[in-house]
N, C-alpha and C positions, 0 to 999 in steps of 0.2 A: 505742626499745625500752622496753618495760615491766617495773619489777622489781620484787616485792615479799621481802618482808625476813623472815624469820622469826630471833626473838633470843631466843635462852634463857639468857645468861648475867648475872648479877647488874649493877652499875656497877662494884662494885671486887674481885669474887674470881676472874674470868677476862679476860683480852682483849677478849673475846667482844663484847663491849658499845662498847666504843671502836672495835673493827675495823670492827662494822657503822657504827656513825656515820661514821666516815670511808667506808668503803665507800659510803654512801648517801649524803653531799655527792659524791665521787665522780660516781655514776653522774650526778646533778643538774648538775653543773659538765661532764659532756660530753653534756649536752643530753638526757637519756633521762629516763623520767619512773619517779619511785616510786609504784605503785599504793597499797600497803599495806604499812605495817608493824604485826605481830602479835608483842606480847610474850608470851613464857608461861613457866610455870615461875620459876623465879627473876628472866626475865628482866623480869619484870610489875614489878621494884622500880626501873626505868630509870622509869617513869611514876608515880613516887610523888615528889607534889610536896612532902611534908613533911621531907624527905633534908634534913640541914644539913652540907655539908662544908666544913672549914676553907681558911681564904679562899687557904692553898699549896696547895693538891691542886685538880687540876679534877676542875671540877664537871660530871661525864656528865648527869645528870638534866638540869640547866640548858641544857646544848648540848643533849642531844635535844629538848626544849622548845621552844627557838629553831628549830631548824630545822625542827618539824614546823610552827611558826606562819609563817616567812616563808616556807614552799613550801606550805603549804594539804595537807597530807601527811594523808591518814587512817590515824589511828593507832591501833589495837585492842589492848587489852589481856584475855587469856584468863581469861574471868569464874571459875572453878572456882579457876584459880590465883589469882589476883587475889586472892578472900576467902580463901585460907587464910595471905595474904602482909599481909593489912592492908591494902588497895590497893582503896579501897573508894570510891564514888560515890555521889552524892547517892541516886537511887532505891536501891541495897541499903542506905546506911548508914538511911535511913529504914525498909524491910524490915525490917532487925536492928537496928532501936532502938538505932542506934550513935553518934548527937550528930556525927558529925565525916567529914568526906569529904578522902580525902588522895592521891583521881585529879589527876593533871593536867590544866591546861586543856587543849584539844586531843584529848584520849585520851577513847577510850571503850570500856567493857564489852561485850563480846559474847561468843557463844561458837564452838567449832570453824569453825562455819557460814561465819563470814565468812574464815575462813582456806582452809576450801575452794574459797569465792569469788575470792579471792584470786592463790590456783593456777590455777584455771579462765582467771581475764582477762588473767593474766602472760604475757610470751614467757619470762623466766625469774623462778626463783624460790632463793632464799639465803639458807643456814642459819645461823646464827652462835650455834655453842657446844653 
């Protein structure tokens, strides 16, 4: 089965962010495939690689990271949210003469389009947050 993931919640001010992560090893460890995960809204700070959390606390950013790298997981982050969150990529931070790109590797900008895309290819699709 095909799932893709839509995550609106921060790393640390809901659930929201660790449920899908586990939800989405989950579905991987029973053999079902994650099409697409699409951050937006606060949840665009789950792909912001410059997060430094202290070395008690887990670190979400770092495990979604991992596991979009060793499952080859395309990861989308909602470009509109994105710039208003500082979560920004080499093509905009050049745009906006910004010096500094703080997307994770793996992730990329896009917008609604590919979430619709998303919906379209899924057998299902889940909210988190």
């Amino acid at each position: 089965m095909k799932f893709s993931l839509i995550v609106y919640g921060a790393p640390y001010s809901t659930e929201a962010a660790a449920t899908a992560l586990h939800f989405a090893g989950a579905v991987i460890d029973r053999g079902h495939e994650i099409y697409r995960l699409f951050f937006i809204s606060d949840g665009v700070h789950n792909a912001n690689r410059l997060a430094v959390v202290p070395q008690d606390e887990v670190n979400l950013q770092s495990q979604w990271h991992e596991l979009i790298a060793r499952h080859g997981i395309d990861s989308t982050v909602c470009v509109s949210s994105a710039l208003r969150r500082g979560v920004i990529d080499q093509g905009e931070s050049e745009r906006h003469e910004l010096g500094a790109i703080s997307l994770a590797r793996g992730s990329s900008i896009a917008g609604l389009g590919q979430w619709v895309d998303a919906a379209l290819q899924s057998d299902r699709v889940v909210s988190f947050g």
